[in-house]
C-alpha positions in Angstrom: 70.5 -12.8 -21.5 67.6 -15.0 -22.7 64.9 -13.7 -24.4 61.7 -14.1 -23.4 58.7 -14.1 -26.3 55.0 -13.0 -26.4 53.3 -16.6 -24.8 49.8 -16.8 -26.0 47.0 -18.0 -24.0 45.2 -20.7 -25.0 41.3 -20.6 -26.4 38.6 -21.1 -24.3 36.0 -24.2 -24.6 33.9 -22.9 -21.6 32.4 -19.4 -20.9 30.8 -17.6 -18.5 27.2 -18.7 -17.8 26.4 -15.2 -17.3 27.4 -14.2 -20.6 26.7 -17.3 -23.1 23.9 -19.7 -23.4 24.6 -23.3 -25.4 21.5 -24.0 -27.1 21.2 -27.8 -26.8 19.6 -28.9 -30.2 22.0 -27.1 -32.6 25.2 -26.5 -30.1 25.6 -23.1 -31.3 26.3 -20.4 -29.0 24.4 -17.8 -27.8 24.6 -14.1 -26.3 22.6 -13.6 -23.2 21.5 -10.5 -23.4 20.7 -11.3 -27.6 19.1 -14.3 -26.2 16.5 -12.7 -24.0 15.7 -9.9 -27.0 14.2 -13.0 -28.8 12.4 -14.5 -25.6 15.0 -17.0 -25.4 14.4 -18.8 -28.5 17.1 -20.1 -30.5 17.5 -17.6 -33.8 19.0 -20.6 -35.9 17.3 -24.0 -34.6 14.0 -22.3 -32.9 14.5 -24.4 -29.8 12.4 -22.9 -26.8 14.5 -22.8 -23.5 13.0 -23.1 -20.3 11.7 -19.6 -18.6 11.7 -18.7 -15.4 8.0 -17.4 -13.4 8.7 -14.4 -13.7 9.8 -14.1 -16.7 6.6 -15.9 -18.1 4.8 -13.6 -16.6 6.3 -10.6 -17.6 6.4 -12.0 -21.0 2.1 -12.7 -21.3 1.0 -10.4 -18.9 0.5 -6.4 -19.2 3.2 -4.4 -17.7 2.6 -3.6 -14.0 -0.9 -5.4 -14.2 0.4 -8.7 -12.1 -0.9 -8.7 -8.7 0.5 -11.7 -6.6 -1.5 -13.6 -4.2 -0.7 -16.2 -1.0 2.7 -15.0 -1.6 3.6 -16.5 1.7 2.6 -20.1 1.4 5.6 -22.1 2.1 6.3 -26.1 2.5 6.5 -27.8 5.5 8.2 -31.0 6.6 5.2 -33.6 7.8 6.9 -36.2 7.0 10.6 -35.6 8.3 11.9 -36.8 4.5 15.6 -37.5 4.4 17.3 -38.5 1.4 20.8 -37.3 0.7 19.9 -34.1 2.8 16.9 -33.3 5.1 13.9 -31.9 2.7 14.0 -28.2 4.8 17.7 -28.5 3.2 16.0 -28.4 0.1 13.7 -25.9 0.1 16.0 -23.3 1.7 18.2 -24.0 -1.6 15.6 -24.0 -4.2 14.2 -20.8 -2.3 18.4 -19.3 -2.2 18.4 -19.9 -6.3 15.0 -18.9 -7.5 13.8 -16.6 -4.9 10.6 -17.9 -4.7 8.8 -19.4 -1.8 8.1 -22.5 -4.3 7.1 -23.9 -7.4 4.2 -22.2 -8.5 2.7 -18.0 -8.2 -0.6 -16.5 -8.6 -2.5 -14.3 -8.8 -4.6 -11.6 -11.0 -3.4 -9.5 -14.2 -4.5 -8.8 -17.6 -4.1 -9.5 -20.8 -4.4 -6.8 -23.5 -7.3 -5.2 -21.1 -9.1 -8.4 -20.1 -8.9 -9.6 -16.9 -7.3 -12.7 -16.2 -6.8 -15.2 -13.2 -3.1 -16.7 -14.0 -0.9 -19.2 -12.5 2.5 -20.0 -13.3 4.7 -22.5 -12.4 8.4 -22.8 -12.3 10.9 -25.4 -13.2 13.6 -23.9 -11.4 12.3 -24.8 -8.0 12.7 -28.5 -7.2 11.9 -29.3 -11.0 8.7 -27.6 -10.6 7.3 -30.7 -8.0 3.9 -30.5 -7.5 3.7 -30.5 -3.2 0.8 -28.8 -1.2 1.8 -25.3 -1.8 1.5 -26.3 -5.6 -1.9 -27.8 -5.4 -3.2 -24.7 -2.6 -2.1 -22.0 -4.9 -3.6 -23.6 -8.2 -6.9 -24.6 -6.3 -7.1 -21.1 -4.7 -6.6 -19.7 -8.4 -9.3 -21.4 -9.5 -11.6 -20.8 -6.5 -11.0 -17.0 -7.0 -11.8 -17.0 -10.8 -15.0 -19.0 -9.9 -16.1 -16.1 -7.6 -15.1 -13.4 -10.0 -16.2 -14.8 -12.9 -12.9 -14.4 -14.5 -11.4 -16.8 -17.3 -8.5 -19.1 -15.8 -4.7 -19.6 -17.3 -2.4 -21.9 -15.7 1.4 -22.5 -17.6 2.3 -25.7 -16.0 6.2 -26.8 -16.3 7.0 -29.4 -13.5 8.2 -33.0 -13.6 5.3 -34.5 -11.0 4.5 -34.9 -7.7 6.7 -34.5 -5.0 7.8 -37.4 -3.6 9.3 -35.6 -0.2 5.6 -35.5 0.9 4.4 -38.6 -0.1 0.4 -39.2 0.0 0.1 -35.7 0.1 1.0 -34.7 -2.8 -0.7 -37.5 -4.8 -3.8 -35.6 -2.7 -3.5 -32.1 -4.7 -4.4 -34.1 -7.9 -7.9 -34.3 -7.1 -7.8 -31.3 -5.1 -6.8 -29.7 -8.6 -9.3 -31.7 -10.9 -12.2 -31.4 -8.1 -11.9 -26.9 -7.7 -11.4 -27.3 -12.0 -15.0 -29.1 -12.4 -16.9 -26.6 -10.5 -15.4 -23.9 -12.5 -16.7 -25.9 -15.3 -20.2 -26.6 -14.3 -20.3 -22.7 -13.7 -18.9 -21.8 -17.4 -15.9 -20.2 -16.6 -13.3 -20.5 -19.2 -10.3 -22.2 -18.6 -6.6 -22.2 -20.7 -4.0 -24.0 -19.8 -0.7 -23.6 -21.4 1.9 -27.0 -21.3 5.4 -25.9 -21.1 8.7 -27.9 -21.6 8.4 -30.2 -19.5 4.7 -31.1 -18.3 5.1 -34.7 -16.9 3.8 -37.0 -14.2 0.8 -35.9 -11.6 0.4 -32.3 -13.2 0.0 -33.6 -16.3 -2.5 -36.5 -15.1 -4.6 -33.8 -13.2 -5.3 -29.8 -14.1 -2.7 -29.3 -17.0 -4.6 -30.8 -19.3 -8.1 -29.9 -18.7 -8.4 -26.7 -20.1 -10.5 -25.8 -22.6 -8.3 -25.1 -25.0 -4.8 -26.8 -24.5 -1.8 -24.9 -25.7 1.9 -26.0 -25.8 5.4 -24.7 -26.7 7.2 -25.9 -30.2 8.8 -29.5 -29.3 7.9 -29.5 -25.6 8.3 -33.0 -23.2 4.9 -33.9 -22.4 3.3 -37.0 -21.0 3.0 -39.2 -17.8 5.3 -41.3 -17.2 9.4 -41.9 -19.3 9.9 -42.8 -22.5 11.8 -45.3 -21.5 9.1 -46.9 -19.0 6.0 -46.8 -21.5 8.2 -48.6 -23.9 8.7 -51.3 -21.4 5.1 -51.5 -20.1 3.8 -51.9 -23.6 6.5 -53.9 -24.6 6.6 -52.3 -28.2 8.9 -49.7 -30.0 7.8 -46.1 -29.6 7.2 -43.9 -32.7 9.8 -41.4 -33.1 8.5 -38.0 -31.9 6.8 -39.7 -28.7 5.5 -37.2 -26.1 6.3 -34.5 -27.8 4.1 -31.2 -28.7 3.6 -31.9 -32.2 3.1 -35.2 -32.3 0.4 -34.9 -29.4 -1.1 -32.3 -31.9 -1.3 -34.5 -34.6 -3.2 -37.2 -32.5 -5.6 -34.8 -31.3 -4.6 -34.2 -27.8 -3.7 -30.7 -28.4 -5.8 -27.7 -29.7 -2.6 -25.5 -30.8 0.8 -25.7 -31.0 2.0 -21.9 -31.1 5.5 -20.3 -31.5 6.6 -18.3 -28.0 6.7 -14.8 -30.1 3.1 -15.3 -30.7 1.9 -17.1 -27.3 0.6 -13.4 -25.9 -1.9 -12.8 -29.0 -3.1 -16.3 -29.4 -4.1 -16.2 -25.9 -5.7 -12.4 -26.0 -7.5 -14.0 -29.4 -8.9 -17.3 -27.1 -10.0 -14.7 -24.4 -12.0 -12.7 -26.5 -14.0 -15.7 -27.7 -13.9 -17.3 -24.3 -16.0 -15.5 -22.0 -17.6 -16.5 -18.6 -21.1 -17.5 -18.9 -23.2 -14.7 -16.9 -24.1 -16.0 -13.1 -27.6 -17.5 -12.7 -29.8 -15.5 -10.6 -30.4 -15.8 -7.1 -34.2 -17.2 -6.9 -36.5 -16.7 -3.9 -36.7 -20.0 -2.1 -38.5 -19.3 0.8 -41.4 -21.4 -0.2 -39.1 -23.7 -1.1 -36.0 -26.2 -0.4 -33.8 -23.1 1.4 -30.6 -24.5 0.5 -30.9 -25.0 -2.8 -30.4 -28.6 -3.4 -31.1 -30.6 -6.6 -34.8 -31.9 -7.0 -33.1 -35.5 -6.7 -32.5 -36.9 -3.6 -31.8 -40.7 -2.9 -33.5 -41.1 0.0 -36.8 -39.6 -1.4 -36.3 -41.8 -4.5 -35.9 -45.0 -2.9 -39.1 -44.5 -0.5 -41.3 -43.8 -3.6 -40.0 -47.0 -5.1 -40.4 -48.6 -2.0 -43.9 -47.2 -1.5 -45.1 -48.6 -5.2 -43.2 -52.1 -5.1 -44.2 -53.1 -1.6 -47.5 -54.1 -0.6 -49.7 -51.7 1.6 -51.3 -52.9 5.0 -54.5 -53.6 3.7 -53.5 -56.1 1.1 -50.5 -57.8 4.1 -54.2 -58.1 6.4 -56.1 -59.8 3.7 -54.0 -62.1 2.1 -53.6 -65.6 3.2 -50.5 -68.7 3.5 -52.9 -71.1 3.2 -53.9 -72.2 6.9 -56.8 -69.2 7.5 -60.3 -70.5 8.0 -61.4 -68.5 4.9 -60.3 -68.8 1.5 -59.0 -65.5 0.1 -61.4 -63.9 -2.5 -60.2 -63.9 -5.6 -60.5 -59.9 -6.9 -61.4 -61.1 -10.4 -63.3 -64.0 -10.4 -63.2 -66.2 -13.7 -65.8 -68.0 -15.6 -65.6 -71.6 -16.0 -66.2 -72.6 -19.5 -67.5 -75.9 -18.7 -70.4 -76.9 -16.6 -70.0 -77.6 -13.1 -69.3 -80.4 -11.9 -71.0 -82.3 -9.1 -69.2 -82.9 -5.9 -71.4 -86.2 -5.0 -72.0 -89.4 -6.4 -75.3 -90.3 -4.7 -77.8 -89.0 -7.2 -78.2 -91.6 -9.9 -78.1 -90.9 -13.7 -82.2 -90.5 -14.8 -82.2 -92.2 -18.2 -83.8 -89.6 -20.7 -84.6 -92.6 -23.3 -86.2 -95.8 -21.6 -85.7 -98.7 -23.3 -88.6 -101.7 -23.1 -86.7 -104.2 -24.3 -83.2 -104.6 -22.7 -80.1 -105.6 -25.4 -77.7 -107.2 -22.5 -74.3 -105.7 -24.0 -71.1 -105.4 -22.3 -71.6 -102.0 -19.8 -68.7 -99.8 -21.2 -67.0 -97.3 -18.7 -68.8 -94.1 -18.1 -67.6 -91.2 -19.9 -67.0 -88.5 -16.7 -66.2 -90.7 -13.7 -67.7 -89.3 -10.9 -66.1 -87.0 -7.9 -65.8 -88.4 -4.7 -67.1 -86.7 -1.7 -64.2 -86.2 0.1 -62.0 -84.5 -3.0 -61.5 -81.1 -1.7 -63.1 -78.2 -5.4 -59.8 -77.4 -7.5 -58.5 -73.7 -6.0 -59.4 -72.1 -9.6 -63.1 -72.7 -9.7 -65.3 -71.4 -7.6 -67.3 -73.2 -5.2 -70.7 -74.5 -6.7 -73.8 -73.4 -5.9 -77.5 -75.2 -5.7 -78.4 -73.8 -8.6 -75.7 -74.4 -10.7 -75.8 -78.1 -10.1 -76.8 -80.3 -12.9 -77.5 -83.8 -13.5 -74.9 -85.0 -16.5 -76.4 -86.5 -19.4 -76.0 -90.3 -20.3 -73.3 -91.2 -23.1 -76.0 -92.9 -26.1 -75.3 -96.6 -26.3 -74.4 -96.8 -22.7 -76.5 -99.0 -20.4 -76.1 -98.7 -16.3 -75.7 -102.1 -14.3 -79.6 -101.1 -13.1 -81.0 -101.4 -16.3 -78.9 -104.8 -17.3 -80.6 -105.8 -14.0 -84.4 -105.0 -14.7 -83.4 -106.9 -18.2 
């Protein structure tokens, strides 16, 4: 009879997802449960995994302080989008593996005691794709700390737009950015916190116009690929590119901060960061009722109009140049010079009379005279009687009446 020995089985190479965790910078393996005591960092390399929503939030919030809002909000299908499966399709899975209704949650919480207004998104569901749920949940966040006066915090981790609705997505970016200015013109603090990854549209809209911009240890942040800015610049990228620290180095970001100490440094910013008080509500009943700015085109433009035009009066008594009357001149000038006489027929009275006649050669006289029929240069004014003078002869000069009498 044969006899049968102890076979051995061989080692594994893959284990349970459930149980182990592969970090990706250092290949070591990790315990789950070990993994999550340390906020799923990486105890040997320090490499930050990706977190889920909820777990973000149960990681910065106070315990039992998160109240959700527009938890309903779902996607729709304007579009009818097919690509390798119908977009619906889609969303039922993302919603089956994450058990949200999509990428992004709000609502209000605190924060060591302070009130907060947070929204978080989640990379999970569809890669964290900004559609119109996205944008309507991060626009109503902000609309509602605008109203209570409370500071803003949005973690953003998403790879863009969402290219299954098309214009409508690329919409939510300034739906985003316009909501985000008029909680800045109010004074309303705003922190926004730039996960691994924070690419395409979010990043080009509301992720980075907080005022103060936080980011993870060595997190993927930019617009577009490496890959495609080094092509559309046609140069080599420095190593490092789009990531946390080197955006911090360059100025882009205000802190760089370690996950285990992401919940004090933002209680810290809060406590300096505080919503400037609400103006008060003036009595306009005298006045504009709504409210508006002094400034208003319309008025401006009809002022300017009013002083560059000409009124009716001066339009009535101006002249082109065919009127009976000559326009009066408003400032009338001086002549420096004598006036001159507008006929010839009065003859030059000698003031000198000479008895004994030298017959020379008569010269030219020195101011030919002015025929009749010349119409008086525009500039001077017309002559009068009294002003009219008889020239005096040039000395030397002799008329053809006095060669004559000669």
């Amino acid at each position: 009879m044969p006899i049968k020995l102890p076979s051995f089985r061989p080692r594994r190479d893959a284990y349970p997802p459930d149980l182990w965790t592969k970090c990706p910078s250092c290949g070591e393996m990790l315990f789950n449960k070990q993994l999550d005591k340390v906020l799923r960092v990486c105890p040997s390399c320090g490499h930050h995994f990706r977190l889920s929503a909820e777990a973000r939030i149960e990681m910065l919030l106070d315990a039992g302080s998160f109240a959700e809002r527009d938890a309903g909000l779902e996607s729709e299908d304007p579009l009818g989008f097919v690509d390798q499966k119908a977009y619906p399709d889609r969303i039922a899975a993302a919603q089956l593996a994450t058990g949200m209704r999509d990428a992004a949650v709000w609502g209000t919480g605190t924060i060591d005691g302070r009130p907060v207004v947070v929204c978080v998104m989640d990379f999970g569901f569809m890669g964290g794709s900004m559609g119109a749920v996205v944008g309507e949940k991060v626009t109503r966040a902000a609309e509602h700390a605008l109203v209570a006066r409370v500071p803003l915090f949005v973690v953003a981790a998403s790879g863009g737009a969402r290219m299954q609705e098309g214009t409508l997505s690329l919409m939510q970016l300034a739906k985003t950015v316009g909501a985000l200015e008029r909680l800045r013109a109010a004074g309303v603090p705003f922190l926004s916190l730039l996960s691994d990854p924070t690419t395409g549209g979010v990043f080009a809209s509301f992720a980075v116009l907080g005022d103060v911009n936080i980011a993870e240890p060595n997190a993927l942040i930019g617009f577009a690929g490496a890959r495609v800015s080094a092509g559309t610049i046609a140069q080599e990228l420095p190593p490092g590119f789009q990531r946390s620290e080197f955006l911090f180095q360059h100025g882009f970001l205000d802190r760089v901060v370690h996950r285990s100490e992401l919940r004090s440094e933002v209680s810290s910013l809060l406590r300096f960061l505080v919503a400037r008080p609400a103006p008060l509500v003036e009595d306009r009943t005298d006045g504009d009722p709504l409210g508006l700015p002094s400034f208003r085109a319309l008025s401006f433009l009809s002022n300017l109009a009013e002083r560059v035009l000409p009124t009716e009066s001066e339009i009535a008594g101006a002249t082109n140049g065919h009127s009976s009357s000559p326009a009066t001149p408003t400032t009338p000038t001086t002549p420096s010079t004598p006036a001159t006489p507008t006929t010839a027929s009065t003859p030059a009275t000698p003031t000198t009379a000479s008895t004994t006649a030298t017959p020379t050669t008569p010269s030219a006289p020195a101011t030919a005279p002015v025929r009749a029929s010349q119409p008086a240069p525009m500039s001077a004014p017309s002559p009068t009687p009294e002003a009219t003078t008889t020239p005096e002869p040039v000395p030397g000069a002799t008329s053809s009446e006095e060669a004559s009498r000669g």
